[in-house]
C-alpha positions in Angstrom: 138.9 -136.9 -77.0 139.4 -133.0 -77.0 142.3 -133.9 -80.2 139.2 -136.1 -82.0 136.8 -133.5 -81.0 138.9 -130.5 -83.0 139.3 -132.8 -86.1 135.5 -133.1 -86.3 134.7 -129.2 -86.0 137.6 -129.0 -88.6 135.8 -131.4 -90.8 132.3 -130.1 -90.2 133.4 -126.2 -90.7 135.0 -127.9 -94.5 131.3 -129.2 -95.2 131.7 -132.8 -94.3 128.0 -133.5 -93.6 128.5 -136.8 -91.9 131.2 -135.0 -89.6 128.4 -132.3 -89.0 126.1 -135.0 -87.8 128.7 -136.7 -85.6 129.5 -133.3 -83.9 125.8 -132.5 -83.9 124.9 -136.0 -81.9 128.0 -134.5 -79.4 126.2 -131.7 -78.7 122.9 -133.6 -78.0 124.4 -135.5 -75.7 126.2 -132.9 -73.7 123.1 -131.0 -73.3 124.6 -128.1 -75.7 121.3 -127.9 -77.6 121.7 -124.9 -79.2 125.0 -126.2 -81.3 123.1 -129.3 -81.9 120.5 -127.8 -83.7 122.4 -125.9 -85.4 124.7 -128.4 -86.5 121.5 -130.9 -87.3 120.4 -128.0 -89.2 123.8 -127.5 -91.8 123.7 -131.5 -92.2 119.8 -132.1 -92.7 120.7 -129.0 -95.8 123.6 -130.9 -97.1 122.8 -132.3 -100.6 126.1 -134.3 -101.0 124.9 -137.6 -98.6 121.4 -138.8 -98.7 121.8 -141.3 -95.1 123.1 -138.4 -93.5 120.5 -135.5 -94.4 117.6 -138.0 -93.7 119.3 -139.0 -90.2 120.1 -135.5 -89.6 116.4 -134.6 -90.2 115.4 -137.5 -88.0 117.7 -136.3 -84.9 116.8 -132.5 -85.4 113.1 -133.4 -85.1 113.9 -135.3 -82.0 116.0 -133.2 -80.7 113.7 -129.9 -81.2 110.2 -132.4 -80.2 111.9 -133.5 -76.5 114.9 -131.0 -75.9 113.7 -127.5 -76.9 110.0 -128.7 -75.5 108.0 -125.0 -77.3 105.7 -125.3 -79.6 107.4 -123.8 -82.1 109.7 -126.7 -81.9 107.5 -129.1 -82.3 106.0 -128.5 -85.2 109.3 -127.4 -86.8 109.7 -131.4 -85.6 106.7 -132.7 -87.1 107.3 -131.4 -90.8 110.7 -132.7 -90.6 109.7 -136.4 -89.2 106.8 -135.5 -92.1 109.9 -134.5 -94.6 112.3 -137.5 -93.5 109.5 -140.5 -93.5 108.7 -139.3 -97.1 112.4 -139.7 -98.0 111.6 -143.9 -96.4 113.2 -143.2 -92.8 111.5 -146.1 -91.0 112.0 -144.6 -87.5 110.6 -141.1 -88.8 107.4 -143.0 -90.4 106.8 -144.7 -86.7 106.8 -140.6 -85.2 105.1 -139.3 -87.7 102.4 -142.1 -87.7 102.3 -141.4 -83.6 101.6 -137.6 -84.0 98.8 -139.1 -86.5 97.7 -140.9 -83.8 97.5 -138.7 -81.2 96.9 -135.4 -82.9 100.8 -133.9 -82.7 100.7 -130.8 -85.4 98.9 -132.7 -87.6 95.2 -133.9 -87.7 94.3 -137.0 -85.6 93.7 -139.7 -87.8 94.0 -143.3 -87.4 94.0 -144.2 -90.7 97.1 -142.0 -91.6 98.9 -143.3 -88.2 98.5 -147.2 -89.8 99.2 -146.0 -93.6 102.8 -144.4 -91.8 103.6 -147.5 -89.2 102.7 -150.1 -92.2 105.5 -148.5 -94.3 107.7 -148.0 -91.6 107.4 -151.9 -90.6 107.4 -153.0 -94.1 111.2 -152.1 -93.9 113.9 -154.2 -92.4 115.5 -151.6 -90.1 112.7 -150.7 -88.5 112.6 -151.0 -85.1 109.7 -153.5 -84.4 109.8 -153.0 -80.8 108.6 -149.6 -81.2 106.1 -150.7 -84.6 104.9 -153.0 -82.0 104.2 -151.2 -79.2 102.7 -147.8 -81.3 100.8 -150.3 -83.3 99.3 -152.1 -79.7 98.7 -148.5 -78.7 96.5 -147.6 -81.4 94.9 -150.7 -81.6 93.7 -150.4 -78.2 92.8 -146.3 -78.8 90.6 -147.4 -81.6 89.0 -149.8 -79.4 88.2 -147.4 -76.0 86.8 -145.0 -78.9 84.4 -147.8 -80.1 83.6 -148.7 -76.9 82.8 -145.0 -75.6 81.2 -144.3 -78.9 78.5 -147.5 -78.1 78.3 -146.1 -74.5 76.9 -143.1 -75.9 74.5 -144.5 -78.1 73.6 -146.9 -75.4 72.6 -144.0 -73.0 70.9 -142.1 -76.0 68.6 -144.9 -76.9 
C-alpha cells in the first residue's frame, strides 16, 4: 500500500489528473480533508480529462457540503454541483436539483429542482434510487405546501 501510495503522489505532483483524483478520494477517506480538497481542487482545474474534472468537481462539492460543514463551504459546493451538472454529471444534477428543492445557496424553487432531476434521470448512470427517492420527496413537499396553503385560505374564508 505505502509503495502504491508514493507512485500516486509521484503521478499526481507530474499532473496526472486522474492520479490527483485517486489520491484525493485517499484523502477523503482517511479523514485528511485538507489534502483532499486540495487535491479535488488541482484535478477539478485540469483541462487534459473531461470524466475526471467533472468527477473531481462532483467529490470536491461533497466533500466541502458534508466534511468541511461552514458555510463558506457550502456554497463553494453548490456552484460546483451547479458547474458539474451543467457539464451532464447525473449525480451532480440530482444535488443540485435538492438544494433547489430545499433552498441550499440557491433560491427554493420546485420547478428548477424537477427541470435538474428530469435531466439527471434521463441519463443511464444515474442513480434512480436517489432520482427516486429526491423525486418522492418533492412530490410530497409540494403536496404539504398545497395542503397548508388550502388550510390557510380555509381559516381566512
Amino acid at each position: 500500500m505505502e509503495k502504491e501510495l508514493k507512485e500516486r503522489i509521484a503521478k499526481a505532483e507530474e499532473g496526472d489528473a486522474a492520479a490527483m483524483l485517486e489520491l484525493a478520494r485517499y484523502y477523503d477517506k482517511n479523514e485528511k480533508i485538507d489534502e483532499a480538497v486540495r487535491m479535488y481542487e488541482r484535478a477539478a482545474n485540469q483541462d487534459d480529462n473531461e470524466e475526471v474534472r467533472v468527477n473531481a468537481q462532483f467529490e470536491l462539492a461533497l466533500c466541502l457540503y458534508n466534511k468541511r460543514n461552514t458555510e463558506e463551504s457550502k456554497k463553494k459546493a453548490v456552484k460546483l454541483f451547479e458547474k458539474a451538472a451543467r457539464q451532464g454529471h447525473a449525480e451532480s444534477q440530482c444535488l443540485f436539483g435538492w438544494c433547489h428543492h430545499i433552498g441550499s445557496f440557491v433560491e427554493k424553487s420546485d420547478e428548477e429542482a424537477v427541470k435538474w432531476y428530469e435531466q439527471a434521470a434521463k441519463q443511464a448512470d444515474c442513480p434512480k434510487s436517489r432520482y427516486k427517492i429526491l423525486q418522492t420527496e418533492l412530490i410530497c413537499s409540494i403536496i404539504i405546501t398545497e395542503i397548508q396553503n388550502r388550510e390557510i385560505s380555509l381559516c381566512h374564508t
